[in-house]
C-alpha positions in Angstrom: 11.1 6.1 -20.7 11.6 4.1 -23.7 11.3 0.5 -24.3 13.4 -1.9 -24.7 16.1 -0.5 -21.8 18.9 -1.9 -19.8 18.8 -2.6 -16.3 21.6 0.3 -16.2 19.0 2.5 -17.5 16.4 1.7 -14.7 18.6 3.4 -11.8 17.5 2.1 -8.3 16.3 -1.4 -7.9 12.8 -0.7 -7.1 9.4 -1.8 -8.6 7.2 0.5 -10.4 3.8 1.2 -11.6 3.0 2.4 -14.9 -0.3 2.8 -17.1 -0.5 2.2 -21.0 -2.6 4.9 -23.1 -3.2 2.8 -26.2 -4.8 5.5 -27.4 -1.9 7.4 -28.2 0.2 5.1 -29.6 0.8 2.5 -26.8 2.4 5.4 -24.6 3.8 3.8 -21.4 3.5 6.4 -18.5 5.1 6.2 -15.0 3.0 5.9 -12.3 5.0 7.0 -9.8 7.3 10.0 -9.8 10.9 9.8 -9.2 10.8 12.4 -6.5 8.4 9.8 -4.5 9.5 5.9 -4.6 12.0 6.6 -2.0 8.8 6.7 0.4 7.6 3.6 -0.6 8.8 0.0 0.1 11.1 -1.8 -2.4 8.8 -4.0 -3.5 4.9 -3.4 -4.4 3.9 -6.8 -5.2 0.4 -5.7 -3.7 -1.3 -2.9 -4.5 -4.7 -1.7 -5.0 -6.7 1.6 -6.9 -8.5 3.6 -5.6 -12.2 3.7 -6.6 -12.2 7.3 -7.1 -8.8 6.2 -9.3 -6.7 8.8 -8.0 -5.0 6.9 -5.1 -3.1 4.1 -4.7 -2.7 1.8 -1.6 0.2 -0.1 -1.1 1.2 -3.0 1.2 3.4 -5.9 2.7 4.0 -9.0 4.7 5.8 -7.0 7.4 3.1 -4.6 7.5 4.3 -1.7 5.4 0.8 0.8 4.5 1.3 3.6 2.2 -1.0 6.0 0.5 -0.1 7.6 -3.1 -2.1 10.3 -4.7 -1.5 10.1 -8.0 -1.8 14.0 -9.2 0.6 15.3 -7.1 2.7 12.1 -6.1 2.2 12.6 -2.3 3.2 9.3 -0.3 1.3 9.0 2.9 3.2 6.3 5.7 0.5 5.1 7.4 2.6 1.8 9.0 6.0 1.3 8.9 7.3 -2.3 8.8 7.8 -4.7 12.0 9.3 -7.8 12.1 6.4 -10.6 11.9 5.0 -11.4 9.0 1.1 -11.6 8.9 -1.8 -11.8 6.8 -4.3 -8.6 5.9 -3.9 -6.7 3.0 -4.9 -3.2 3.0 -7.9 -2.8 0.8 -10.4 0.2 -0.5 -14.1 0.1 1.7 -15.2 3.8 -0.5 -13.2 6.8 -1.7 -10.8 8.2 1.1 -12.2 4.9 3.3 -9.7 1.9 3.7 -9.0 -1.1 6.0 -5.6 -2.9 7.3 -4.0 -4.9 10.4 -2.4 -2.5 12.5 0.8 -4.3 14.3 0.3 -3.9 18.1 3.4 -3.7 20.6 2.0 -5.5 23.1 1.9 -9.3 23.6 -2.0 -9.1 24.8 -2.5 -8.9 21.0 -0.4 -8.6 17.9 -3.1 -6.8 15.8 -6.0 -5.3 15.0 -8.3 -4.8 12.2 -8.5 -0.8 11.6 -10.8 1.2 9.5 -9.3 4.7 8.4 -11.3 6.9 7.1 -9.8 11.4 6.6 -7.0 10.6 9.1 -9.3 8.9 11.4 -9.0 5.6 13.0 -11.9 3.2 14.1 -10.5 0.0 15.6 -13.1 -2.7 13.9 -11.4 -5.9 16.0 -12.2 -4.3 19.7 -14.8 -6.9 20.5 -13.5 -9.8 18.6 -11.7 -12.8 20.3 -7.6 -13.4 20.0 -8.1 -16.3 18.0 -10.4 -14.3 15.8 -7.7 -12.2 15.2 -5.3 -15.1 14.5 -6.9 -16.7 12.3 -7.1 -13.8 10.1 -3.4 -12.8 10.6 -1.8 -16.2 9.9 
């Protein structure tokens, strides 16, 4: 990609992530290939790095969590999108260890705080009250 470009040139409308290597030249690089922003939501207003560096985690509002590894541009769904909008960004806890609200179906309680570490799921908000769990969703 070169700058300046039209928004002809851009294809899709969907945001992007890209790194500059001032080292060589100011060289803007895409962050995310082609073949993979189809798996992630329109917009990536939040996102956060990995500390290892190599992944990204994305989320939204509605409750959208994806993974990206950066080397081979693998998108992981972790949640898809509901319907209420709530509070919780996912964020990094270590390398390959990450927290986020996990929408519930069921009226008992909207949502709970997860930790998700190789796969695995530990449900952090067992023990915690509903208005705990409000008050951090809201």
């Amino acid at each position: 990609m070169q700058l300046p470009f039209a928004t002809a040139d851009a294809g899709g409308q969907r945001e992007q992530l890209f790194a500059v290597d001032r080292t060589r030249q100011s060289t803007l690089s895409r962050m995310i290939p082609r073949k993979s922003e189809e798996a992630l939501p329109p917009g990536l207003s939040y996102f956060t790095v990995s500390p290892g560096e190599d992944k990204v985690l994305f989320g939204t509002l509605k409750g959208d969590v994806h993974v990206l590894t950066l080397a081979p541009g693998q998108v992981d769904q972790v949640q898809t999108a509901t319907e209420d909008e709530m509070q919780g960004a996912p964020s990094w806890r270590a390398d390959g260890t990450f927290t986020y609200v996990r929408r519930q179906r069921t009226a008992r309680r909207p949502a709970e705080m997860v930790l998700r570490q190789a796969g695995q799921e530990t449900v952090l908000s067992a023990n915690w009250s509903n208005q705990m769990l409000e008050d951090l969703t809201q």
